[in-house]
C-alpha positions, -999 to 999 in steps of 0.1 A, spaced: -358 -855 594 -371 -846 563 -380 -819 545 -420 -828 534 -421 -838 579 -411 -801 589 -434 -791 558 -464 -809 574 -460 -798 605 -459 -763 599 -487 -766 576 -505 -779 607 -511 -738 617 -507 -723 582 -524 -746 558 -518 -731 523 -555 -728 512 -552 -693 539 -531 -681 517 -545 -649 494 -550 -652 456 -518 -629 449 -498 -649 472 -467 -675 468 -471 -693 497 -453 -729 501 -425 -746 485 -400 -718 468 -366 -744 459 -354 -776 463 -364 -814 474 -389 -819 496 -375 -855 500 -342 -840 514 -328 -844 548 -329 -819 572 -308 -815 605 -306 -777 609 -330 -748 595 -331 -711 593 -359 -695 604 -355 -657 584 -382 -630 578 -369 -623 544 -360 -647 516 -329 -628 501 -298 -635 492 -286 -623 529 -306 -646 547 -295 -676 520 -255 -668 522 -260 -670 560 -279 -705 559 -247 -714 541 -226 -705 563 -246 -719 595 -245 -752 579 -287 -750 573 -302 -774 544 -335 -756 553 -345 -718 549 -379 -713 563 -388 -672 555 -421 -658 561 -419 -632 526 -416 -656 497 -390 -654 474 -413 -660 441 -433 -632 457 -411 -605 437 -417 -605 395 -389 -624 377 -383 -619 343 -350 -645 339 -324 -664 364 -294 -646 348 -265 -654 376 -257 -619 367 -290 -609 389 -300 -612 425 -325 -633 415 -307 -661 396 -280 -656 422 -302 -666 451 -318 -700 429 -278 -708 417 -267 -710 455 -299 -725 472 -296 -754 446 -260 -758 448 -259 -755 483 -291 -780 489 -312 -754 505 -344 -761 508 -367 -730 506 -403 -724 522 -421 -697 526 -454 -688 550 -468 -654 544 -503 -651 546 -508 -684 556 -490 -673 592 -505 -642 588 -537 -654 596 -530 -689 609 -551 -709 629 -565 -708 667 -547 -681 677 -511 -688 664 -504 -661 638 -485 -631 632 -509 -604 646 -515 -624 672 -480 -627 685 -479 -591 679 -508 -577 697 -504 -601 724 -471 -583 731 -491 -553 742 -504 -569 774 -544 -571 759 -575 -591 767 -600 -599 743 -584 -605 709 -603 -615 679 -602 -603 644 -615 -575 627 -616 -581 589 -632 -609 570 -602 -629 559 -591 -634 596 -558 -612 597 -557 -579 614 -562 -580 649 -584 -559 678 -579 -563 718 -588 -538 748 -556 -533 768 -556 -543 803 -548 -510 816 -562 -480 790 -531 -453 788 -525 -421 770 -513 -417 731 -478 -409 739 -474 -442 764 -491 -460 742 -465 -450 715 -439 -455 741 -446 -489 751 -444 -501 710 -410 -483 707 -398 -504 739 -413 -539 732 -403 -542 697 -371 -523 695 -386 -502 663 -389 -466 656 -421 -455 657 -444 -422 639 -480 -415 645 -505 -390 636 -536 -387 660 -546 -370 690 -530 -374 730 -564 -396 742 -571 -422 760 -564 -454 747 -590 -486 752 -588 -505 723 -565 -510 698 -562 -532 664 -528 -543 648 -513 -554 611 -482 -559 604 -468 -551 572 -489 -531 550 -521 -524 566 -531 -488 560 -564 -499 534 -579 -510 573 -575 -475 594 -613 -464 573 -633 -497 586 -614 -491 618 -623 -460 626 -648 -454 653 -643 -489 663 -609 -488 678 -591 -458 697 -558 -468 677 -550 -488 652 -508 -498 647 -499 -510 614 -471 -501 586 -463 -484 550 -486 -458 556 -489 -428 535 -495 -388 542 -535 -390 535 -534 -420 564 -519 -394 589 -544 -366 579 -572 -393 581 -563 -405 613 -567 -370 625 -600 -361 610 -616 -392 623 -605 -393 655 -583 -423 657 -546 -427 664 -525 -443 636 -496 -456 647 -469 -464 619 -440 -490 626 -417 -504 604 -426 -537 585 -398 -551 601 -421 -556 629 -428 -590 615 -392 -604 624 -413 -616 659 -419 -645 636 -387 -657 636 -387 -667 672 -422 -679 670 -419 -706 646 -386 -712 660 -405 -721 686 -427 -739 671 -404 -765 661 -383 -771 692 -396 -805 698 -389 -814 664 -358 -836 658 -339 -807 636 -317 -782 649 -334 -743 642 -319 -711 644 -331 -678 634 -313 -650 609 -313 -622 634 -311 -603 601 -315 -562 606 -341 -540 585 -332 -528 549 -338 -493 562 -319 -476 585 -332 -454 611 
């Protein structure tokens, strides 16, 4: 199939006018006309996940973090940057990127909710006006430490958090960088699980009375198998990078 009919589809649940103003959501390289039989489906648009397209036989990459998201000052093959356009276009890869468009998605298909819904939670809805993060009671309430415990186990991530052993109800979620959220969240939620926090977070989180749980932003690799997913009654072979995170634990 082509290109722009994967494209369509996809924009079907992440339409590009979610996307935030800073944002480089959408079409990153190549034809749109071109002919796809198998994609990538890969967290990160880097020259890992494009080498490995290559070598899968892909014509598609479909990332979630956009490859134009990063500032460029030239396309020197001597760079990462010019290296990564250089192969996509002599390799016909096509490359597409979601980002905040999945990130808050529509009708409950989007990144936080594949993630909270992991945590075996009833009532989700958002809790911010531009319909990302995510709150939900959990189905059975548990302590801080099972809490952590449970996170660790599901997503195969290490985990840090500052707060009090409690009682946990209610809980919120962002992946990636969510730390601006833990004020508004306070008082509202009994924990609040999100990424790239910082040492005033922690010391917040304890002040205030709410548990801040701190995983990698490599949480957001759930995505890969989602959207997967999502296309598997498409007529296109997808696969998925499998790629681990740039930090090691």
């Amino acid at each position: 199939m082509k290109a722009y009919e994967i494209i369509n589809y996809l924009e079907k649940y992440f339409p590009l006018n979610l996307q935030q103003p800073w944002d480089k959501c959408g079409m990153q390289i190549g034809d749109v006309n071109q002919e796809i039989n198998r994609v990538m489906v890969s967290l990160n648009a880097d020259l890992q996940s494009l080498q490995l397209a290559i070598e899968k036989d892909c014509q598609m990459l479909i990332t979630h973090h956009p490859f134009f998201l990063e500032k460029i000052d030239n396309l020197s093959f001597d760079n990462h940057h010019g290296k990564f356009v250089k192969l996509s276009i002599i390799n016909n890869i096509v490359v597409y990127s979601l980002h905040t468009c999945l990130d808050q998605g529509k009708n409950g298909i989007s990144m936080n909710d594949w993630l909270i819904n992991e945590l075996d939670v009833h009532d989700v809805k958002c809790y911010d006006d531009i319909q990302v993060g995510k709150q939900a009671v959990l189905n059975k309430p548990c302590l801080t430490s099972e809490l952590v415990d449970r996170i660790k186990k599901i997503f195969n991530l290490p985990v840090k958090y500052a707060g009090k052993e409690k009682i946990i109800k209610t809980i919120a979620i962002c992946g990636g960088s969510g730390s601006d959220d833990l004020e508004y969240l306070a008082g509202k939620v009994d924990a609040y699980i999100t990424g790239d926090t910082k040492h005033r977070h922690a010391k917040y989180a304890y002040d205030h009375n709410i548990v801040l749980i701190d995983v990698p932003h490599h949480i957001e690799v759930i995505m890969e198998n989602k959207v997967k997913d999502l296309l598997k009654d498409k007529d296109v072979d997808v696969i998925t990078s499998n790629l681990k995170d740039y930090y090691i634990y």
